[in-house]
C-alpha positions as CSV (number, residue, x, y, z in Angstrom):
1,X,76.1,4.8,70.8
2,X,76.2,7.3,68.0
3,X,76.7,4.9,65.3
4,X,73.3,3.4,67.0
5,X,71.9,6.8,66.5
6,X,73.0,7.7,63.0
7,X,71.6,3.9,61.8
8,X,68.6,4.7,63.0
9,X,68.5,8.2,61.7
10,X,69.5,6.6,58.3
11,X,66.4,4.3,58.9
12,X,63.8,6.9,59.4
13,X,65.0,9.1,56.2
14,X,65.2,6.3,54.1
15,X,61.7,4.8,55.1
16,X,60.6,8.6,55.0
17,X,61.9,8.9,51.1
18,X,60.0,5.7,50.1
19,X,57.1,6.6,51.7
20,X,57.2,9.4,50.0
21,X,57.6,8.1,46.3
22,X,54.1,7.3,45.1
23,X,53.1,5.5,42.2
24,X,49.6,7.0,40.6
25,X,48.6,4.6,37.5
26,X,46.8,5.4,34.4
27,X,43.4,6.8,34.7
28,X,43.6,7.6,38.2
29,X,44.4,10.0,40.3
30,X,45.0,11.0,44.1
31,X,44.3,13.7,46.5
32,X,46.9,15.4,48.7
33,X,46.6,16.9,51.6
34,X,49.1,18.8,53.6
35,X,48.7,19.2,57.4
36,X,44.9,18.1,56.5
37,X,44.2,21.1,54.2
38,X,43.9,20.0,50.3
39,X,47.0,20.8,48.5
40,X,46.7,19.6,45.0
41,X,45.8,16.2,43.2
42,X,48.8,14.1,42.1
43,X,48.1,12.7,38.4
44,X,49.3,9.4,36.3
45,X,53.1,8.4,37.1
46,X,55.8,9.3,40.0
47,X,55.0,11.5,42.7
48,X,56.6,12.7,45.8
49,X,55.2,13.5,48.7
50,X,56.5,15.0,51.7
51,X,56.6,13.0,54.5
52,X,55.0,13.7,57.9
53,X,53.7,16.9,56.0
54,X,51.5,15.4,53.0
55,X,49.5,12.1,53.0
56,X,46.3,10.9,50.5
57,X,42.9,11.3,51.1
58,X,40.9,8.5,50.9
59,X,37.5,7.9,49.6
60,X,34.8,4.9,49.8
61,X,34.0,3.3,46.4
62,X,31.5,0.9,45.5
63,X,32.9,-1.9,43.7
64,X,31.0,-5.4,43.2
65,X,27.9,-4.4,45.1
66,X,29.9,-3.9,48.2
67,X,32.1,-0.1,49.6
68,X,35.7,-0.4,49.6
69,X,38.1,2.5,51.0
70,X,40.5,3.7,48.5
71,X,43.4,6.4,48.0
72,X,43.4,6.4,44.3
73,X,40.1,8.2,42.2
74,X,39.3,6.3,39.4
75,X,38.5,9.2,36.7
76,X,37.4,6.4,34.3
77,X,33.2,6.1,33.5
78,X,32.1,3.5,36.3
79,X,29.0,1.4,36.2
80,X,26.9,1.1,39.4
81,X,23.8,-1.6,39.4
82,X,21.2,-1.5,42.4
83,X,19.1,-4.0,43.7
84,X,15.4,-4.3,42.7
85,X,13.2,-1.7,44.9
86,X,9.7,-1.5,45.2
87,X,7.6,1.7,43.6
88,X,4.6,2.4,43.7
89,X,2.8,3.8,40.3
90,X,0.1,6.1,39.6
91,X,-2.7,3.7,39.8
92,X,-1.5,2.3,42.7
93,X,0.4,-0.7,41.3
94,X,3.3,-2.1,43.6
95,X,6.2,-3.4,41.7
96,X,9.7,-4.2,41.6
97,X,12.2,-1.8,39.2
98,X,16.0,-2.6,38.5
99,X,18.3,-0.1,37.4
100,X,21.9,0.6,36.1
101,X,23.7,3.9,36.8
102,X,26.8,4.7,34.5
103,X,28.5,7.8,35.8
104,X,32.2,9.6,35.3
105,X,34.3,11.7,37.9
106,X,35.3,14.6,36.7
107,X,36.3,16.5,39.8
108,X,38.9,14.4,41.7
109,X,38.6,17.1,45.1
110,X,34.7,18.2,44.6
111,X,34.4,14.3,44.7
112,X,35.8,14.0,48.1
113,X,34.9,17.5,50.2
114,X,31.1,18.0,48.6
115,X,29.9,15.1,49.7
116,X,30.8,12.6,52.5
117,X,29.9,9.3,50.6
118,X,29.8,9.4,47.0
119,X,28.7,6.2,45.8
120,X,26.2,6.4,49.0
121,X,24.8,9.3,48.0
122,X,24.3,8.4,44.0
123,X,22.3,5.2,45.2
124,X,20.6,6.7,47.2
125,X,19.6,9.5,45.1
126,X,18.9,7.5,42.3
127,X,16.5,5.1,44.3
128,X,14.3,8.5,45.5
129,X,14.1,9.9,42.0
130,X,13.3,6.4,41.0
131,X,10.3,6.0,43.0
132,X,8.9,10.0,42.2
133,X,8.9,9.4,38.8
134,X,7.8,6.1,38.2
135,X,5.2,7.3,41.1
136,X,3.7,9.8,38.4
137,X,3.0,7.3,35.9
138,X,0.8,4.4,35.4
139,X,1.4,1.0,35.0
140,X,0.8,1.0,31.0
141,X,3.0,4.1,30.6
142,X,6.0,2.4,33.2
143,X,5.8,-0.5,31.1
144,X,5.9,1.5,27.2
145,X,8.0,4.4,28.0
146,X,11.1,3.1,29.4
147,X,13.2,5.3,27.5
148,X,10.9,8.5,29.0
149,X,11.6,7.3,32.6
150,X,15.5,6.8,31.5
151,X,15.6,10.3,30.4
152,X,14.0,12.2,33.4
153,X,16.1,10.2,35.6
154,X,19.7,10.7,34.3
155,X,18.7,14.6,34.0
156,X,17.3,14.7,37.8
157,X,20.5,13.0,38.7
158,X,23.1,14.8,36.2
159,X,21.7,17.9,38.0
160,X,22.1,17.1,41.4
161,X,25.5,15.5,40.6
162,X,26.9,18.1,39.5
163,X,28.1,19.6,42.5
164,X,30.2,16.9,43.5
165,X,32.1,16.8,40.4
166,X,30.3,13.9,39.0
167,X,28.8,13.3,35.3
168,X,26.3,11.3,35.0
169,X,26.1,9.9,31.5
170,X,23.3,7.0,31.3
171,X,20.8,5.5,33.0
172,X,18.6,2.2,32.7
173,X,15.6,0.6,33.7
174,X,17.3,-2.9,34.1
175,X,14.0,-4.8,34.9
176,X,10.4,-4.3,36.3
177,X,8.7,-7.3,37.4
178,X,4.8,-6.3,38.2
179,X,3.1,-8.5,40.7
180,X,1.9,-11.9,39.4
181,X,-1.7,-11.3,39.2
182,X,-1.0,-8.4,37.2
183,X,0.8,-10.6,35.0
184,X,-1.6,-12.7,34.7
185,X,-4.1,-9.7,33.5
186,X,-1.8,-8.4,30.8
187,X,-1.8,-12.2,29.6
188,X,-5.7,-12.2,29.1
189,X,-5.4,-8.7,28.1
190,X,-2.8,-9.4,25.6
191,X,-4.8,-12.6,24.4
192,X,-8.1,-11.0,23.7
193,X,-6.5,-7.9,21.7
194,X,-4.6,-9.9,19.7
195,X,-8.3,-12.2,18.9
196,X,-9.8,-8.8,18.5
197,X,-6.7,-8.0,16.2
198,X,-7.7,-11.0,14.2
199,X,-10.8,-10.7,13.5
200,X,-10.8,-6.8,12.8
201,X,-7.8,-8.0,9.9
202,X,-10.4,-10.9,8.7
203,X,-13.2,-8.4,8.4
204,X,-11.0,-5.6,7.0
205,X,-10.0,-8.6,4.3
206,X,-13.8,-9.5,3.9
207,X,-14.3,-6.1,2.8
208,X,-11.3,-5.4,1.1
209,X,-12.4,-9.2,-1.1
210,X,-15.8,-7.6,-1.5
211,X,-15.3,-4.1,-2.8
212,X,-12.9,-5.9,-5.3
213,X,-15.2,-8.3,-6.7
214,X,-17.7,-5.2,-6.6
215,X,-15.2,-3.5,-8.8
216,X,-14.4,-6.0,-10.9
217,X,-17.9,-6.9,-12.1
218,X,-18.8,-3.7,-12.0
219,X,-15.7,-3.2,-15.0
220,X,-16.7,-6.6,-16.4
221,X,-19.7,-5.3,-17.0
222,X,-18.9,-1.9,-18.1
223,X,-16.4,-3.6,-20.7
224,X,-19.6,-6.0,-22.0
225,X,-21.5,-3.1,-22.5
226,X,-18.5,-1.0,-24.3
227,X,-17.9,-4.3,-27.0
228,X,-21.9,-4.8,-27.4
229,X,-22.0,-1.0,-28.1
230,X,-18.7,-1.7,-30.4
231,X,-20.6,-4.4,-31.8
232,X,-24.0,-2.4,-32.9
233,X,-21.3,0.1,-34.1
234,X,-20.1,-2.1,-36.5
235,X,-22.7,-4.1,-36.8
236,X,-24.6,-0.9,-38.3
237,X,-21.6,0.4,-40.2
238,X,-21.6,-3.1,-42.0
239,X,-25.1,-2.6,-43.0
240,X,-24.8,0.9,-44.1
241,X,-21.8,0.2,-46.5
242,X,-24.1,-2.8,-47.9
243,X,-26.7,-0.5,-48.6
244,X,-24.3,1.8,-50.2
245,X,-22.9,-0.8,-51.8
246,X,-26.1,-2.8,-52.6
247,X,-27.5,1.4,-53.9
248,X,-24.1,1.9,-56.1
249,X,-24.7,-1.6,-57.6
250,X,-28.3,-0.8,-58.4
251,X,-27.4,2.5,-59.9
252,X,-24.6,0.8,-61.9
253,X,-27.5,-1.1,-63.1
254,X,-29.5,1.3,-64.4
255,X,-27.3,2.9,-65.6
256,X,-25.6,0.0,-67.9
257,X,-29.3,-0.8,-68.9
258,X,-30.0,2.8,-69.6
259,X,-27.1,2.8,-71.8
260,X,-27.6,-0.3,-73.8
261,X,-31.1,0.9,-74.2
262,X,-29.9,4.0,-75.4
263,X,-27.4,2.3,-78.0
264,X,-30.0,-0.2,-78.9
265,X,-32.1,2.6,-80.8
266,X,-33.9,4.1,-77.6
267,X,-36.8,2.9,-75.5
268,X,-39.3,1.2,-78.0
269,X,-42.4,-0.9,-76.9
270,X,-40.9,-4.0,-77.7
271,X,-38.7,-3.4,-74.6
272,X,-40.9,-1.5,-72.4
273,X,-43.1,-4.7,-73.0
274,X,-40.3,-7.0,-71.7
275,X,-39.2,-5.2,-68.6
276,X,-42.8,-4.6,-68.0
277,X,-42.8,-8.7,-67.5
278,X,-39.8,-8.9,-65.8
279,X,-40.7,-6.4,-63.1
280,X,-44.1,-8.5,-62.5
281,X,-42.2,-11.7,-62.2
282,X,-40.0,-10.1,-59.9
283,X,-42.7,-8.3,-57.8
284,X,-44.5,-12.3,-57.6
285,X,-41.6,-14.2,-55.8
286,X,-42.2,-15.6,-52.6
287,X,-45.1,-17.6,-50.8
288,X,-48.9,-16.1,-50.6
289,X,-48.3,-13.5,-53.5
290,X,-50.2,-12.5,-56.6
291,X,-50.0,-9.0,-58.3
292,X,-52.9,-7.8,-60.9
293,X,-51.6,-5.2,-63.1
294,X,-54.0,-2.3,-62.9
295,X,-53.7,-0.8,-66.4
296,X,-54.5,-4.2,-67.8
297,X,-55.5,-2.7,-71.1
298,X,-52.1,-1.4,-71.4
299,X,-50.6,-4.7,-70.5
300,X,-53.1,-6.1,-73.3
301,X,-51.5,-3.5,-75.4
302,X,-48.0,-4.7,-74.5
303,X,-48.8,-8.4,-74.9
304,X,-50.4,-7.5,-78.0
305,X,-47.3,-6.1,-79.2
306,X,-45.5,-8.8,-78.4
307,X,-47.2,-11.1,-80.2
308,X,-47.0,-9.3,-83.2
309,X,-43.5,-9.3,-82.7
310,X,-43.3,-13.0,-82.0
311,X,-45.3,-14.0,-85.2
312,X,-43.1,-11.6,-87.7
313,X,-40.1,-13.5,-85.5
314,X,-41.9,-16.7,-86.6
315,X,-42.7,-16.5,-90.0
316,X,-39.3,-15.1,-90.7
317,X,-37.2,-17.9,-88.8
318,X,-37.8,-21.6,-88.5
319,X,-40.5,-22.2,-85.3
320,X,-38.5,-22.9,-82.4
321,X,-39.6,-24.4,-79.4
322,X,-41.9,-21.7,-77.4
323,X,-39.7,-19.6,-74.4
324,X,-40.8,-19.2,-71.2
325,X,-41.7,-15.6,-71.4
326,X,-43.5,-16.3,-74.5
327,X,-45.7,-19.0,-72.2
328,X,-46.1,-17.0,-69.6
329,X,-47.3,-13.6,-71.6
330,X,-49.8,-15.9,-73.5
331,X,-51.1,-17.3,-70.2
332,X,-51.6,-13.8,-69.2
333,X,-53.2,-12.5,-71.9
334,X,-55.9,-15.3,-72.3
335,X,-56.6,-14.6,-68.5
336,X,-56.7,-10.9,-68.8
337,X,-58.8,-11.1,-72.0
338,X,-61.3,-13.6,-70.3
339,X,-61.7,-11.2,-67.0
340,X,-62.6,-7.5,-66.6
341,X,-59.7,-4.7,-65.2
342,X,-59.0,-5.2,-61.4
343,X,-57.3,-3.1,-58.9
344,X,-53.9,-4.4,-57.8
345,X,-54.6,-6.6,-54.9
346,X,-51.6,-7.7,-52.6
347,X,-52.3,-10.6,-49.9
348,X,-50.4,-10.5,-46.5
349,X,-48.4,-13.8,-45.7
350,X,-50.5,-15.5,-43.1
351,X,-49.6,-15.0,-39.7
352,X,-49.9,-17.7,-36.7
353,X,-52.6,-18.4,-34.5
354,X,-51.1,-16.6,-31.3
355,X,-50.3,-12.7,-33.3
């Protein structure tokens, strides 16, 4: 009968000593509580407990969609996804919003004694803060400012979370799925802006074509005016350096004539008479001319002279064959002798019909 005893005493302490060996793995923790009051939180690796006096609290997770009871807190940053919901936006547009929750506990004990559900409460909270802000927007702004939504809703919940010991670190719009005839309207819509798009690029590239060609005839032209201005330029410089030219030549002239004059035993009538010629046969080139010397009795002088000249010429020298002055200043003085002194006459080239 004792032995009896003492096994069984042996049983009960042994089972007693294993059950109170715990194992806590990495990233985890557990809550102890002795005689039902918290005692302290027992962290990564061996543990002991005392039996009949300390046992772990356990607390409801949500894993996969569905709650599971657990002893061990994960302390590791958890993802939590909820089902589509229906809101309710500003303009009174019902539709269906997704989201994704990632959140971290940092308090093992707030965790458990702040609040009776955790992952209850977080859902939940998240659905209602959902709804109120997506409530105060409209259905243009739910659908553009995703990241805006995110933002008041992780620091709605962040703030209420607190409390329990949770962080919440992120939070996502997953999906929003307006209703179809909505979708249907932001097809059209989408359609016709992006024809209006179009056509405001075509005409913005109409314009863009015309104000170039403006330009560029407007510089063609500019440049054609610049090179015929270029042109006149040196068109008239040309003409000025041939004057100059044409007045140095002239004056180079004169002055070798002048000079061989000079040398020649000065200006006597002999060669007054012949440049007095060559000047009128000069001034008569060209079509419908005729000069009339007005001192004609000087030019009878002159061809007077002349002759005189040409007959000492003659009877001194063998008679050559008569020049061409010598014909033309007889001609002129057998006309001149035979008519009376005129006034110089000069006869304008006949002009056409039509001036």
């Amino acid at each position: 009968m004792g032995t009896g005893v003492l096994v069984v005493i042996a049983l009960a302490v042994g089972f007693a000593l294993v059950k109170g060996l715990r194992i806590v793995p990495q990233a985890k923790v557990m809550v102890v509580e002795r005689l039902g009051k918290f005692h302290n939180v027992a962290t990564s690796g061996l543990n002991i407990l005392i039996p009949f006096l300390d046992s772990p609290r356990a607390m409801e997770m949500r894993v996969d969609n569905r709650y599971t009871r657990t002893h061990l807190v994960d302390m590791r940053e958890q993802v939590m996804g909820f089902e589509t919901v229906q809101v309710i936006t500003h303009d009174n547009v019902t539709m269906e919003v997704g989201s994704v929750i990632y959140y971290q506990i940092v308090d093992a004990a707030k965790a458990l004694y702040a609040v009776e559900n955790l992952a209850l409460a977080i859902e939940q909270l998240t659905m209602t803060n959902l709804r109120n802000i997506m409530g105060g927007l409209t259905l243009d702004q739910t659908l553009t400012s995703r990241e805006t939504v995110n933002t008041k809703l992780r620091m709605v919940l962040d703030e209420a979370t607190e409390k329990w010991g949770v962080k919440v670190t992120r939070v996502e719009l997953r999906e929003i799925e307006p209703p179809n005839a909505i979708k249907e309207a932001m097809a059209k819509q989408m359609t016709a802006e992006r024809e209006r798009r179009a056509e405001v690029t075509k005409a913005e590239g109409d314009k863009a074509a015309a104000i170039l060609e403006a330009e560029g005839e407007k510089i063609s032209r500019i440049l054609r005016a610049e090179a015929e201005r270029d042109a006149e330029v040196a068109r008239a410089e040309g003409r000025k350096r041939a004057t100059l030219l044409d007045a140095e030549a002239k004056a180079e002239a004169t002055r070798l004539v002048f000079d061989a004059v000079n040398s020649g035993g000065g200006a006597t009538p002999e060669v007054l008479a012949l440049r007095y010629m060559e000047t009128l046969q000069e001034l008569g080139k060209g079509d419908n001319k005729m000069f009339v010397p007005y001192e004609a009795t000087a030019a009878l002088g002159s061809i007077a002279t002349l002759k005189e000249v040409f007959a000492r010429e003659a009877s001194a020298k063998p008679q050559p064959a008569p020049s061409a002055a010598a014909l033309s200043a007889q001609s002129i003085s057998r006309t001149l002798g035979s008519q009376p002194p005129a006034m110089p006459v000069r006869t304008r080239p006949s002009l056409p019909a039509d001036e």
